[in-house]
N, C-alpha and C positions, 0 to 999 in steps of 0.2 A: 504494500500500500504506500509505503514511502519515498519508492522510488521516483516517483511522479514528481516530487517535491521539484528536482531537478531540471523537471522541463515544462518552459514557459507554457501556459496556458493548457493545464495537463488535467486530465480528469482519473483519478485511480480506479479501476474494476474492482479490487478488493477482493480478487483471486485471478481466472483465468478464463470467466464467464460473462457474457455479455448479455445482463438483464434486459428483460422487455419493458422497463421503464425507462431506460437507459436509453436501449435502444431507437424506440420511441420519439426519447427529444430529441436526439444526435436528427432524426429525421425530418421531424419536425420545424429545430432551429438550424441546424450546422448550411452553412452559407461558404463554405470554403473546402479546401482539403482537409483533410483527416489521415492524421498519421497512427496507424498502431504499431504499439513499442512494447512487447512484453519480453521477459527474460529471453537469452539465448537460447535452453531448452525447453523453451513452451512455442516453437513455433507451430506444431501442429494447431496447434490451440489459436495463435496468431491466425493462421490461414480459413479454420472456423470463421473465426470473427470477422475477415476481410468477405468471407464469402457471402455471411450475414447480410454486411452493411454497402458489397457493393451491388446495388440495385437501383432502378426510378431514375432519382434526379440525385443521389450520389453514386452515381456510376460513372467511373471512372475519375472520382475526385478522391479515394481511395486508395495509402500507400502503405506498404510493408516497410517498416524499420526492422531491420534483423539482429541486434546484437551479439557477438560471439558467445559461443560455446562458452557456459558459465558464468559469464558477465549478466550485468543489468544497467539501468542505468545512474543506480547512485554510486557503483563500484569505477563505473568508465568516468562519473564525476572527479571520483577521489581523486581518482589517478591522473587523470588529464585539465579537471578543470572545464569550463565552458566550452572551451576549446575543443575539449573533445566531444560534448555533447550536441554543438555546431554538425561538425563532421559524424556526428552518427546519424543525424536529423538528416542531414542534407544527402547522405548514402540511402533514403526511403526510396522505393523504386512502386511502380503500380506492375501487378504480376498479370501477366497475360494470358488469358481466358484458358490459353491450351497448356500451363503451369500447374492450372487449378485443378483440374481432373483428371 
């Protein structure tokens, strides 16, 4: 849940579940991209949730942040500073239809 702390304008899941209240306003309000960032070994879990939420009118505004194997991102904070949370942000890719299935 913590980890979010570290990235501007972050909303925490508070595991690795993407509620339907959640869900919901992200659909209802989100006017932009949307980055999902969960731990390095929860990407299945991340690809879930990309699949959730890319649909309608956020389809394709939709992007994968992958962190390395075992990292998160308050550990890529410690270590690197904004600086690295920059360049991990900025590494989000949008995954292409035939990645997903």
């Amino acid at each position: 849940m913590f980890d979010h702390i570290c990235i501007p304008n972050s909303i925490p899941l508070l595991g690795k579940i993407l509620h339907d209240n959640l869900k919901n306003k992200i659909y209802e309000k989100a006017n932009a991209e949307i980055v999902i960032v969960l731990d390095g070994e929860a990407f299945d879990d991340a690809i879930k949730i990309y699949k959730t939420l890319n649909i309608g009118k956020l389809k394709n505004k939709i992007k994968l942040c992958t962190p390395p194997y075992n990292e998160d991102p308050s550990s890529i904070f410690q270590k690197q500073g904004n600086k690295g949370i920059i360049k991990l942000l900025r590494a989000s890719e949008i995954i292409p239809e035939s990645k997903l299935y």
